[in-house]
C-alpha positions as CSV (number, residue, x, y, z in Angstrom):
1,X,0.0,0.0,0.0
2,X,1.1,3.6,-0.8
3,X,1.3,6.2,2.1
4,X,0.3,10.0,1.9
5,X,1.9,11.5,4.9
6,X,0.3,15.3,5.4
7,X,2.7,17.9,7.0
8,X,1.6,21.5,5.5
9,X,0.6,22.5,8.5
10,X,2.3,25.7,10.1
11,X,1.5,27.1,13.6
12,X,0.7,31.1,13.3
13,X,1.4,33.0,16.3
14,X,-1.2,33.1,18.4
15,X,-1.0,29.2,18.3
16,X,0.3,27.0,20.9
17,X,3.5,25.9,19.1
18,X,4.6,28.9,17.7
19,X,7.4,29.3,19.9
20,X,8.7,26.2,18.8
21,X,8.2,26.4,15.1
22,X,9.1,29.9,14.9
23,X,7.0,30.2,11.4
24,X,8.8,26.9,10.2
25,X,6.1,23.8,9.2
26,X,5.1,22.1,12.9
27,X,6.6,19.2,10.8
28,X,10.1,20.6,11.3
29,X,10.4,20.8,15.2
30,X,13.4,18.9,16.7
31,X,12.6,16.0,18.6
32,X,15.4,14.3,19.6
33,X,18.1,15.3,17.3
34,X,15.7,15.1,14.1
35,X,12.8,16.4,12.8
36,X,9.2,15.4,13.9
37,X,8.2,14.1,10.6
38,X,11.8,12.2,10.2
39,X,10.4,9.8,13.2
40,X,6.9,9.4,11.1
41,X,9.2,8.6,7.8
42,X,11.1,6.2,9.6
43,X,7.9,4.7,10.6
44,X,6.6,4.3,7.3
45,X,10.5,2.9,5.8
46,X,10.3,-0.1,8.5
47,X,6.4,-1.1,7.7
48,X,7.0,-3.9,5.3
49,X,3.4,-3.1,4.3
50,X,4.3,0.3,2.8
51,X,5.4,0.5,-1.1
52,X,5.5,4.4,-1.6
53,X,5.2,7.8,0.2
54,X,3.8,10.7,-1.2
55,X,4.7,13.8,1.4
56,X,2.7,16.7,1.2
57,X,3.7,20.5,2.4
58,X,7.6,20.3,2.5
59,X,10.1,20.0,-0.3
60,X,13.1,18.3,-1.4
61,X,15.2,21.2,0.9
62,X,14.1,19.7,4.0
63,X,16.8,16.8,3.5
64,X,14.4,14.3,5.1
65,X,15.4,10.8,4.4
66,X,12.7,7.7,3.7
67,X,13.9,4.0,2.3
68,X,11.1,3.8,0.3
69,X,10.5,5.9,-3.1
70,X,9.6,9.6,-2.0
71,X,7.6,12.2,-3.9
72,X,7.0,15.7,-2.6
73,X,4.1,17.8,-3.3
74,X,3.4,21.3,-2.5
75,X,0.9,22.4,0.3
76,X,-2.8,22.2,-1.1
77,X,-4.2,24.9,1.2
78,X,-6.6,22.5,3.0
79,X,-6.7,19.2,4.6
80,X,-8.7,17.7,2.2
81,X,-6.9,19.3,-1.1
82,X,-3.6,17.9,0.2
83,X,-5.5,14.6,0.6
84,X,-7.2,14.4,-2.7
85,X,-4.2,16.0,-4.3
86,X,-2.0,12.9,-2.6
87,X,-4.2,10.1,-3.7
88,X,-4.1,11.6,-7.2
89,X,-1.0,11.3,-7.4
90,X,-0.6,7.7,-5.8
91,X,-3.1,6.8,-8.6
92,X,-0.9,8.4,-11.2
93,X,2.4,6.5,-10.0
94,X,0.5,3.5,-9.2
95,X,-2.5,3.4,-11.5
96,X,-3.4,-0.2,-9.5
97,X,-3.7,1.2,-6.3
98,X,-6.9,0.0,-4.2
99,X,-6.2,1.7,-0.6
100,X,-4.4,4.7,0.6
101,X,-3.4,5.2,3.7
102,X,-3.0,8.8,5.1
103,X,-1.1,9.8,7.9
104,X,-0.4,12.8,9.7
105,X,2.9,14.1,10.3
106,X,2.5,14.7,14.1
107,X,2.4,10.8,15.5
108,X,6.5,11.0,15.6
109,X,6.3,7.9,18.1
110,X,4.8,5.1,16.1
111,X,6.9,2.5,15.0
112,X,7.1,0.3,11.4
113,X,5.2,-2.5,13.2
114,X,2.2,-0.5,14.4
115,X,2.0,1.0,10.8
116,X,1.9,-3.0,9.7
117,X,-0.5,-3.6,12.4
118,X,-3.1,-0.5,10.7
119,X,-2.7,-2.0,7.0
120,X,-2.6,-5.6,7.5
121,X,-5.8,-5.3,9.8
122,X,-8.0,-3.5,7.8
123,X,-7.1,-6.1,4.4
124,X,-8.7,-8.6,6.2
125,X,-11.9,-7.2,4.8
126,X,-13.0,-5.1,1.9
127,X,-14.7,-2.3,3.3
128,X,-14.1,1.6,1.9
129,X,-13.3,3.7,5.0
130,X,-11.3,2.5,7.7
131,X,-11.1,4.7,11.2
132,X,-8.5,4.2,13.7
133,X,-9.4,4.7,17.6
134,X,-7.5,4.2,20.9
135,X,-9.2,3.8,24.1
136,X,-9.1,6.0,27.5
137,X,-7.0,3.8,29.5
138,X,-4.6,2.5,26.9
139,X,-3.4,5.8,26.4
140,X,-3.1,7.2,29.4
141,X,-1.1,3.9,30.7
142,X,1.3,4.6,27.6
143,X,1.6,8.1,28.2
144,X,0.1,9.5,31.4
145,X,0.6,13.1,30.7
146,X,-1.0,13.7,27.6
147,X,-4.0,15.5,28.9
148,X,-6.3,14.0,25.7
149,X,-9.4,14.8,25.2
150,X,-12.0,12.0,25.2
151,X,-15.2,11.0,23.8
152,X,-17.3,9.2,26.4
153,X,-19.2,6.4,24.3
154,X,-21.3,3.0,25.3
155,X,-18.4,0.6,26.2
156,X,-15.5,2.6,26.4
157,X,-14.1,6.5,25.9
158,X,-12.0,7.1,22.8
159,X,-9.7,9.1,21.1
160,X,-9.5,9.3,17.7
161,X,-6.7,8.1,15.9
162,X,-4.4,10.0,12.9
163,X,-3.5,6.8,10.7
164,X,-6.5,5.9,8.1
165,X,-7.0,3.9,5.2
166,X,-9.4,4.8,2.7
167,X,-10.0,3.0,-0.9
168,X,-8.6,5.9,-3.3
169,X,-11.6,5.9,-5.5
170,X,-13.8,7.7,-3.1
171,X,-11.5,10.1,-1.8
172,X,-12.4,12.6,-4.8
173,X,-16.4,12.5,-4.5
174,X,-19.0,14.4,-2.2
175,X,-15.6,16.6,-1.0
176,X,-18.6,18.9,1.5
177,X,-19.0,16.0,3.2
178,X,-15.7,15.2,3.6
179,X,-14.7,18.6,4.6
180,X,-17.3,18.8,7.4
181,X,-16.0,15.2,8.2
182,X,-12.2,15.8,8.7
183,X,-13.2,19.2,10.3
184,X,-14.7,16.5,12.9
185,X,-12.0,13.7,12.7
186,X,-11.0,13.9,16.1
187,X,-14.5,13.8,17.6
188,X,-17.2,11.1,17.3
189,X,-19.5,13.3,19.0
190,X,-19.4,16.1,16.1
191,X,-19.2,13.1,13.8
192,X,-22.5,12.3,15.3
193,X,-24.3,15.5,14.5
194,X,-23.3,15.6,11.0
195,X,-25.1,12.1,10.7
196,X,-28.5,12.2,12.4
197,X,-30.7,12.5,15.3
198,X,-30.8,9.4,16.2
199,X,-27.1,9.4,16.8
200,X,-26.8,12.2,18.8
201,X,-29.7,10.7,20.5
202,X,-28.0,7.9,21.1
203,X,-24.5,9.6,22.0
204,X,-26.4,11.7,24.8
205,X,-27.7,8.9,26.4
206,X,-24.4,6.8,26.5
207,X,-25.5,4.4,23.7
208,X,-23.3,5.1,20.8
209,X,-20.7,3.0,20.0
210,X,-17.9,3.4,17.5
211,X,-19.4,1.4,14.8
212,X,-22.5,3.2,15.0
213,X,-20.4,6.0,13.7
214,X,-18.5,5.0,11.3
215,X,-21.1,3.1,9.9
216,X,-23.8,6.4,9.6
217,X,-21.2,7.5,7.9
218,X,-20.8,5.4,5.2
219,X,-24.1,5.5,4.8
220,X,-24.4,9.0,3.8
221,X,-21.2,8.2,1.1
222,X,-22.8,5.3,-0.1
223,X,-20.3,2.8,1.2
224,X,-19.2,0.5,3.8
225,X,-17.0,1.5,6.5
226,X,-15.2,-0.2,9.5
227,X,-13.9,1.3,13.1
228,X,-10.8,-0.1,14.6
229,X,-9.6,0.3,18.2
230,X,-6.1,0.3,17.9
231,X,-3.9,-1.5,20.3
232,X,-1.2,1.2,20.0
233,X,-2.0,4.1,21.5
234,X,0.8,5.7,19.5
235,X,-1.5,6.3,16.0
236,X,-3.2,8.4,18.7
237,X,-1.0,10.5,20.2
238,X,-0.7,13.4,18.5
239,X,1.9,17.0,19.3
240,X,-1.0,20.0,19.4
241,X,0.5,21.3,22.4
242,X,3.7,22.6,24.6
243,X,2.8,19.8,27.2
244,X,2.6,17.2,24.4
245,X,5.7,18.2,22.7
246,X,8.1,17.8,25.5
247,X,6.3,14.7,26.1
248,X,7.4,13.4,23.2
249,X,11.0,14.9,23.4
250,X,11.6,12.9,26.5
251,X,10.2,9.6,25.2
252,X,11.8,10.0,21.9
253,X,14.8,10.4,23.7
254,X,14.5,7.5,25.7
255,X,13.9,5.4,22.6
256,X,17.0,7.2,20.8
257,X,19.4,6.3,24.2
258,X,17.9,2.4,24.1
259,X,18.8,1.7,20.3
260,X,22.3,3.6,20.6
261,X,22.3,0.8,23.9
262,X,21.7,-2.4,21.6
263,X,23.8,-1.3,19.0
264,X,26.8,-0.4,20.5
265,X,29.4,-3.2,21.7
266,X,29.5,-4.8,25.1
267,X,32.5,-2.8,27.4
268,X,35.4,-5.1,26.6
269,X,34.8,-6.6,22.7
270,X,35.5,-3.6,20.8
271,X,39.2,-3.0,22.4
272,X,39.5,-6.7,22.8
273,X,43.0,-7.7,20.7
274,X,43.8,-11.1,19.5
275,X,46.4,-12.6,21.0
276,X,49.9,-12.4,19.6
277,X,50.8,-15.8,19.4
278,X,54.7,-16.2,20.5
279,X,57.3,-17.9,19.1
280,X,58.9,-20.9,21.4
281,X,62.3,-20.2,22.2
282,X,64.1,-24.0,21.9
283,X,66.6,-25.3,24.8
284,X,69.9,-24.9,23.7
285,X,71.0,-28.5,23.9
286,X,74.8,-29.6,24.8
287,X,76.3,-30.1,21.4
288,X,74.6,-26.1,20.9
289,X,76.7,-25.4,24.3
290,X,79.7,-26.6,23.3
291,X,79.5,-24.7,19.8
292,X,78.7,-21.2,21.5
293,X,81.5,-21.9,23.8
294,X,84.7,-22.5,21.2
295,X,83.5,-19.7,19.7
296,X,86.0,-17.5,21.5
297,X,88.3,-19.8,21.7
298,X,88.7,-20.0,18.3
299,X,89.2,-15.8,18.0
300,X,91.7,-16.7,21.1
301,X,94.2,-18.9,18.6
302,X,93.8,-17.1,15.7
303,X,95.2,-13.8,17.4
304,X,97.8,-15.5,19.5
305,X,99.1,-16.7,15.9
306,X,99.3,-13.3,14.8
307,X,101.3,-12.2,17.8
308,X,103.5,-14.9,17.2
309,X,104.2,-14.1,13.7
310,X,105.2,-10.7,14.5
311,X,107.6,-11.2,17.2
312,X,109.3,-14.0,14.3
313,X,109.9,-11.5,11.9
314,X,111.2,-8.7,14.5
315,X,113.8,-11.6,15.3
316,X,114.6,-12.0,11.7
């Protein structure tokens, strides 16, 4: 499956992370040593599900890197341009493309395998839109500080999710609906109200449940659509905020200190020389003994003959 990864967005200065982006794309802001989006590419290089990424908002002079072919587009304006614009192009580099899966620059801390988790699990069945949802108490056990913002439902309280998969073909038609419905992506409750009064009946009253939802609407595109509480809280935890941000500094630090950890070499093996192997030194034996010790004598003869020969031919 191809991936269009959105990250046009940039905070204006009465915005929470202004301070931090300083008129740059929110995309850009250092976690860790590397930009936010890097962690999201990285993401999407180690999902062995993932054949292509089309990036929206930035440009070639943002020197991100991704192992899988790139493409840059230019910022659409809106949310749902940049996504319609994406998908066109997916369709154009991959004309047999069935599924898209967006995903927003701001998740920096999910991983390859939770990106395989998102596409294999939706493939099991054939349906057009595909939501992604991560309950109360799985995300505040992953990350207690995150201050998110629930919606209270009939079996559990949710969070929406920013990794979706939608079949390409749709993504171009009723585009007001879709507006008013990414305008509400982050809240089943304004999702709801878009839908019907029978859901917002039934959201009052504690009765709604996700499927309930997602399936109204479908309904109104025509289609058939599928909710999916997500396992990792992670597709959910989106940077809107100071709080957030350095909440994801520290843990992407963490995670940075751990992999230097495992790949650097135990205290010990990387200074550890081989062995020089030494030569045997070999007893002298007697006969050796004997040899070493005419040695001199020899020199001994040889100049007492000289002397000898001198003192001859003074006689003479």
């Amino acid at each position: 499956m191809d991936a269009v990864l959105t990250a046009g967005g940039i905070p204006q200065p009465d915005e929470p992370l202004y301070s931090y982006s300083k008129g740059e794309a929110k995309a850009l802001i250092d976690m860790a040593g590397k930009p936010m989006i890097q962690w999201v590419l990285d993401a999407l290089s180690n999902a062995r599900t993932i054949d292509r990424v089309v990036l929206i908002g930035l440009t070639e002079k943002s020197n991100l890197a991704c192992k899988k072919p790139l493409t840059y587009l230019s910022n659409q304006g809106k949310m749902l341009e940049n996504l319609k614009a994406g998908t066109a192009k997916v369709m154009e580099i991959n004309p047999q493309a069935k599924y898209v899966l967006f995903v927003s620059s701001d998740i920096p801390s999910i991983t390859g395998e939770m990106v395989d988790w998102v596409v294999n699990t939706c493939m099991q069945t054939q349906d057009a839109l595909y939501s992604t949802f991560s309950r109360r108490e799985a995300m505040e056990k992953r990350f207690p500080a995150s201050k998110r913002t629930y919606t209270p439902l009939k079996d559990m309280e949710v969070c929406g999710g920013d990794m979706n998969v939608v079949r390409a073909a749709i993504v171009s038609e009723n585009s007001e609906f879709w507006s008013k419905l990414i305008e509400a992506r982050k809240n089943p409750a304004a999702q709801a109200a878009m839908i019907g009064m029978d859901i917002i009946f039934k959201f009052v009253f504690r009765q709604l449940t996700i499927d309930d939802v997602i399936q109204r609407v479908a309904d109104k595109l025509g289609l058939k659509g599928r909710a999916m509480v997500c396992p990792y809280p992670e597709v959910g935890m989106d940077v809107d905020k100071p709080h957030q941000l350095e909440l994801m500094r520290a843990d992407l630090a963490k995670r940075a200190r751990a992999s230097s950890a495992r790949t650097k070499p135990a205290p010990g093996k990387a200074s550890a020389k081989k062995p020089v192997k030494k030569t045997a030194v070999k007893p002298k034996t007697k006969s050796s003994r004997k040899t070493a010790a005419r040695k001199p004598v020899r020199k001994t003869v040889v100049r007492a003959k000289a002397k000898t020969a001198k003192k001859s031919k003074a006689k003479k």
